[in-house]
C-alpha positions, 0 to 999 in steps of 0.5 A: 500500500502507498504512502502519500511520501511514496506516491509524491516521489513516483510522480515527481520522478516525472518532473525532474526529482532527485534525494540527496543527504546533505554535507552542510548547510544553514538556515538559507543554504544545503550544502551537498558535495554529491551536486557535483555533476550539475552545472552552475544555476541547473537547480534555480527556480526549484524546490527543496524538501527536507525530508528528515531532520532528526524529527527537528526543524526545519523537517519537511519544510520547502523553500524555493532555490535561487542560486546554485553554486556548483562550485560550493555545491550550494543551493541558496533558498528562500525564505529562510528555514525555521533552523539550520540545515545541518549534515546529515539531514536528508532532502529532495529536489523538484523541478518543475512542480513543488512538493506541496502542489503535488500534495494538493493534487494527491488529495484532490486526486482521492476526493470521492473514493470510498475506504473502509477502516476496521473497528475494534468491537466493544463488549461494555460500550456504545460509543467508538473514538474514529481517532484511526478513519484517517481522513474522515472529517465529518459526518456526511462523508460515512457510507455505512457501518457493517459487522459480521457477526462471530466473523464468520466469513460463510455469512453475509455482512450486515448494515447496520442502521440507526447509528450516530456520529458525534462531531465534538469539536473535530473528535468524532464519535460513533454510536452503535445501537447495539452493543457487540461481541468480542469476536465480531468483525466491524467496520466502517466506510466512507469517502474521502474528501481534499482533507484527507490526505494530509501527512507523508505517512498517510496510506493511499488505500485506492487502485495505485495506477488509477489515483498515479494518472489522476495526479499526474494529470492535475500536475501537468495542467499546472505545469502547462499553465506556466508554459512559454512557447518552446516547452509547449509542445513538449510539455503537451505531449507528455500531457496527452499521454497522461490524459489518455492513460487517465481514461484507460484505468478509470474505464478498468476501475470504473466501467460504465454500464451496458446501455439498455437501449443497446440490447436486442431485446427481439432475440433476432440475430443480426445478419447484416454489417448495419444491424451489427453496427447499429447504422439502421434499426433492428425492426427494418 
């Protein structure tokens, strides 16, 4: 299962990406003597993620690139970081797009979808801390509330009704009508919505390739937005994959209906190239 760090970087490759450790640095500078296959200014105009800071700022925080010195091996950023960069200190360069639009686009990208999340059942109460539905906000985003009782996996789940959330003060709280066993199977559904992907550790529990064309597409139109003429047609093309990649994996995860107007519903064959093609009726 993907995290969002892990999908950010996949997506990213795309653009012009690259993680690096660095040597030194400061609270405007990082300092990397690896940099040194890359000429003077290659990296100005993009972002820097520090990706690990010993849990410490500036961890996970991105600034923009105005100068890289390959002399030094320096890349100068502003604004400043809220501490020194320091050796040791892991980071990653983007090009193109920055961490953060990616991000946006990862939750976008996931707004909609339905998860299911796994409760622990209780013998004593009704009420359940949904401290662990990552990215369930808010009530109107629930689908259902299903237990299968003794988990026993020869029996169909069952709905079930006339449960409450409680919002208190974004702590949200299911109420069962009915207590449960210790040995029933419970959980949750529900869709996510543009808040729910929030963190790096956050698992993207949906169809990889489907939610990898819905953000590269997001991302292109960003990039496409900020485009002269002579990375137009460059930046177009990669576009026009990427969008038709798009309808290959909604239409295998999201298949659209047989239409009944379709359907022979007079049982003849259809013995000619027209009735075959739909070019004239079936009833002559």
């Amino acid at each position: 299962m993907l995290t969002r760090k892990d999908l950010r970087e996949e997506i990213a490759k795309v653009f012009q990406w690259r993680e690096g450790t660095a040597t030194g640095g400061s609270s405007t500078t990082v300092v990397d003597t690896s940099l040194l296959l890359f000429a003077n200014d290659y990296w100005n105009g993009s972002h820097v993620l520090v990706l690990s800071a010993d849990g410490a700022a500036p961890d996970g925080e991105s600034r923009m690139v105005t100068d890289y010195v390959a002399s030094t091996y320096t890349l100068n950023v502003l604004p400043s970081f809220s501490s020194n960069v320091e050796a040791g200190d892991t980071y990653q360069l983007y090009q193109n797009v920055t961490p953060d639009e990616i991000n946006l686009a990862i939750a976008r990208s996931c707004r909609g979808m339905e998860v299911a999340t796994s409760l622990t059942p209780s013998t004593t109460q009704l009420d359940y801390q949904l401290t662990s539905a990552y990215g369930l906000q808010r009530k109107q985003q629930m689908t259902g509330v299903f237990v299968r009782a003794q988990n026993n996996l020869k029996t169909m789940p069952t709905r079930v009704f006339y449960w409450d959330l409680e919002d208190a003060e974004g702590l949200l709280t299911l109420r069962m009508p009915t207590l449960l066993t210790a040995s029933d199977s419970f959980w949750i559904t529900y869709t996510l919505d543009e808040n729910s992907i929030l963190s790096d550790t956050a698992e993207v529990n949906l169809p990889a390739s489907l939610i990898r064309a819905r953000v590269m597409v997001y991302c292109l139109e960003m990039v496409m937005a900020r485009q002269g003429g002579p990375g137009l047609e460059r930046w177009g093309q990669i576009t026009s994959y990427w969008r038709d990649k798009l309808k290959s994996e909604t239409s295998m995860f999201q298949p659209s209906a047989d239409k009944v107007v379709n359907y022979d519903w007079t049982g003849r064959p259809r013995r000619t190239a027209e009735d075959a093609l739909n070019i004239r009726s079936i009833y002559g």
